[in-house]
N, C-alpha and C positions, 0 to 999 in steps of 0.2 A: 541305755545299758552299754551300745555299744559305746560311746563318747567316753565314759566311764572307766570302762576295760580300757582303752588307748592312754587315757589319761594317767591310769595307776601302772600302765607298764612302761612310762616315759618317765612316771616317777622315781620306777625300781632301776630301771638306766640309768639315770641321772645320780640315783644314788651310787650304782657301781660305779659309774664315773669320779665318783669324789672319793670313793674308798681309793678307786688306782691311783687319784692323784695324789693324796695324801699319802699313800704308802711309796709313789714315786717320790713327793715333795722328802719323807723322811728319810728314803735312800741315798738322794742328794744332800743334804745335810748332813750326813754320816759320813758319805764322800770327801765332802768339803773341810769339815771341823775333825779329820784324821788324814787325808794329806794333802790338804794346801796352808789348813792354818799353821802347821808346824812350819813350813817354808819361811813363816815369820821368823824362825830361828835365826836364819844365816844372817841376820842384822848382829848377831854373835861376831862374825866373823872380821869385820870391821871394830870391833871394841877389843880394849884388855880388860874384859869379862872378869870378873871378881865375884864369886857365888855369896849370895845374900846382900849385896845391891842392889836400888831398884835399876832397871837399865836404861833411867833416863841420869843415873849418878855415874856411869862407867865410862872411861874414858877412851874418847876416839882415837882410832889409831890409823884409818885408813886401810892401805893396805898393805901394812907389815906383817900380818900373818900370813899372805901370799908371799913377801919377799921371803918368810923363815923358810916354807915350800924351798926355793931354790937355793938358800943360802946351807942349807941341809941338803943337798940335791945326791952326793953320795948315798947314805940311807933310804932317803928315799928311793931313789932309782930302784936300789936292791928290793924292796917292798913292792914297788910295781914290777918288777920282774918277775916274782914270787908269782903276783897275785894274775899275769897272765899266761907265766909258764905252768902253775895249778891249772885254771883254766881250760888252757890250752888243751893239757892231758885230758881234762874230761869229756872236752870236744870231741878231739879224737877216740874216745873211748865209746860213744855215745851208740856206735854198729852193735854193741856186746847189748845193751836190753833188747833192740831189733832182732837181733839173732837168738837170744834167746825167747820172746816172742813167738819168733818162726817154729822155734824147735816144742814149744807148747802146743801150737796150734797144728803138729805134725804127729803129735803122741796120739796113737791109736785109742786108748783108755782115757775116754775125756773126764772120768771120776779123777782117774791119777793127776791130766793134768791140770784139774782145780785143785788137788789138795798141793799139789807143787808149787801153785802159783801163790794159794794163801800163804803156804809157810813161806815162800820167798820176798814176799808183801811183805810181811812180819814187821822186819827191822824199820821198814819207813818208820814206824809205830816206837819205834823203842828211842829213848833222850841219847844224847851222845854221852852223857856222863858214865848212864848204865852197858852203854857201849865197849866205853873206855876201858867200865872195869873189866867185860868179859872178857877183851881183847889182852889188858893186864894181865888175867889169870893164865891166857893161855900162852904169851908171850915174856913174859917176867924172867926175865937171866937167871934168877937163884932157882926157884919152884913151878915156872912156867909150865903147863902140861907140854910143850910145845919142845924147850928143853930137857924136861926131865926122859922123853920118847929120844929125841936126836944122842943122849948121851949112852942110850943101850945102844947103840952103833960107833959113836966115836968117842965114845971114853970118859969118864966120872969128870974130866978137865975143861970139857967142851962147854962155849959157852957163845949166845949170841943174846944179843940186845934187839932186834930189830925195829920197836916205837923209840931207839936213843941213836940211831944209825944214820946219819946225815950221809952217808952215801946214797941212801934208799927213801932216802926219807918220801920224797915227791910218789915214787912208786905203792909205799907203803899207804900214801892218804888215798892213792888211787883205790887200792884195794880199798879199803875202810870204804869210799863213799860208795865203790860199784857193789859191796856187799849190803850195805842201808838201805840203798834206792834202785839198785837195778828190779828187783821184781816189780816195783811198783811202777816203775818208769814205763815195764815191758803192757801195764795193763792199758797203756794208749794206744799200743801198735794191734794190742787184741781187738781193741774196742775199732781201730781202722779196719783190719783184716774179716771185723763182723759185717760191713759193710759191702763187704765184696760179693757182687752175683754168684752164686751158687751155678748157675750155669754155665760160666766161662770153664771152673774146673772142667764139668761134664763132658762139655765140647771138647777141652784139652786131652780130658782123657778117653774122647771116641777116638780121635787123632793120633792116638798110642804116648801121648806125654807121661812120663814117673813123675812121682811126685817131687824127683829135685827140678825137674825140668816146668811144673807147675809152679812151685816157687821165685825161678828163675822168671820165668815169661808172663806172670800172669801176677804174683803176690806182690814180689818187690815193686814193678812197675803202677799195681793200686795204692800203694803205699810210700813212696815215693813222696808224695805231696805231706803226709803228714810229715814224714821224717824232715825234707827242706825246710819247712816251717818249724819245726822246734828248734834243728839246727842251728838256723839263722836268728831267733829268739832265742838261742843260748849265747850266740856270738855277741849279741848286743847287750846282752847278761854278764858278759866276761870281766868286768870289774867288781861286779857281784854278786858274780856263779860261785867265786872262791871263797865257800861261805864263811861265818865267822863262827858259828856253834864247832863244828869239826875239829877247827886249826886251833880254836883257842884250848878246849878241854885236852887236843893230843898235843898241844907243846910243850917243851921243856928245852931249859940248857941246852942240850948236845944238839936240836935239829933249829931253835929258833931260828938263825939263820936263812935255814930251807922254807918253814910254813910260816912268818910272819906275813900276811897279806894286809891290804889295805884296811878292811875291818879290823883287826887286832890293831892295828898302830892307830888308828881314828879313838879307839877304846883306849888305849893306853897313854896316851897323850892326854887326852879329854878327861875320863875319869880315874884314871890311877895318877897321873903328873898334875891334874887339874889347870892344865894350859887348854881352857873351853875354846879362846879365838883361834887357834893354832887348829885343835881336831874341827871345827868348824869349818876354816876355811879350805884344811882338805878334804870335807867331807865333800862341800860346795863345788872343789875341781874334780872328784869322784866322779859327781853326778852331768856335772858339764861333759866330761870324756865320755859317759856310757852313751848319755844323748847324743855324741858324735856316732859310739859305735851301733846305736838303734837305726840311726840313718844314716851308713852305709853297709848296715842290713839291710833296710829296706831297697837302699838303691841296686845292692847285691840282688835281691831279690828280682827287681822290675827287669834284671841286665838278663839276669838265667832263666826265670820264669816268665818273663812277660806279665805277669803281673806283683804288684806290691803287697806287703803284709796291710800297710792302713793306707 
């Protein structure tokens, strides 16, 4: 009996064991046949790609769609300027979900501040098209809500554009993305802050600390590591932090200039001009430069923390 019982529980093992692997073997496959096999693509990039050929009939070209790269080197430049002065702002913007974080996890009414946090969630949820349009309705120079409010103060004549204003433009997508994603951003720094000993506060505050001085000495410094780490994995994101959903739905005429980034001009080259080897092979330097700036993230990272992200 007993040999028995050992036997049929070595068998129910063994079969868990073939369920994990199997369900491991399929998540590697899933892996693999969504991003490596497309890697097969950049063989694009070397050909003058001609859609509805097979691509053993397209003709090699080497690598003249990296010369186009520099031989357009004015445009482009402007494009990766774009796509790391975007970037960049958002980098620096990135204290505004921590702070606002902080100032949730500091509201006495913890009802109030879950319904604040849902509703500020919200927009991660909402498409940038339906974005667009709110932002339209309330910005629109003829019937904007936004103008029609500013002209009971300065006059039936008054009139501002601000989604066509390429003075502002960079500032303008600032807003737009920290209104999308800051609430949802801020539910990482919750989710760090729940981690925190409940008894350090206590101790801080046998000690006579306020709560700004809790934050300062005891929040920021637990939190800390999460914030370095996203940081530093946005840094190395920065060729495609500056996303392509955003830039593309809020461009037009008067700011193209300002928000073309690397994704729009990979998309508009590729499938609007249908020059495939050309958006290929920058897609191809895209990916090589981010790979630069993952590692030195990472080495940013080993230099300030003493240790590496991977």
């Amino acid at each position: 009996m007993k040999q028995s019982g050992r036997q049929a529980g070595t068998n129910t093992f063994k079969k868990k064991k073939l369920k994990i692997l199997a369900i491991t073997m399929v998540f590697i496959g899933f892996i693999f046949a969504f991003s490596y096999v497309p890697l097969l693509g950049w063989i694009i990039a070397f050909l003058d790609y001609k859609p509805g050929l097979s691509i053993f009939s397209q003709k090699f070209v080497g690598l003249e769609n990296f010369k186009l790269i520099f031989s357009s080197w004015r445009d482009f430049k402007t494009i990766l300027l774009n796509t790391l002065a975007l970037s960049g702002i958002n980098l620096l913007a990135m204290p505004v979900p921590l702070i606002f974080a902080i100032l949730l996890s500091q509201m006495r009414s913890k009802r109030l501040s879950k319904m604040v946090q849902i509703i500020s969630s919200l927009p991660n949820y909402i498409s940038y098209v339906l974005l667009y349009t709110v932002f339209f309705c309330l910005l629109a120079p003829s019937d904007g809500a936004v103008n029609v409010i500013l002209r009971q103060f300065f006059g039936p004549d008054f009139t501002s554009n601000l989604l066509a204003d390429k003075e502002i433009a960079w500032a303008m997508q600032l807003f737009i993305g920290l209104f999308k994603t800051m609430g949802y951003s801020a539910i990482m720094y919750i989710a760090a802050m729940s981690g925190i000993d409940p008894e350090l506060y206590d101790a801080a505050e046998v000690d006579g600390a306020g709560r700004f001085a809790k934050v300062i000495h005891i929040t920021l410094p637990c939190i800390s590591a999460t914030f370095f780490v996203l940081f530093l994995l946005a840094i190395a994101n920065m060729l495609s932090g500056a996303g392509f959903e955003q830039y593309y739905v809020f461009q037009n005429p008067m700011v193209m200039s300002r928000i073309e980034v690397l994704d729009t001009y990979i998309y508009k080259i590729g499938l609007q001009q249908n020059n495939f080897g050309f958006a290929t092979s920058t897609g191809m330097l895209k990916s090589l430069l981010s790979i630069g700036l993952l590692l030195g993230a990472n080495k940013l990272s080993k230099i300030i923390r003493g240790e590496s992200i991977f």
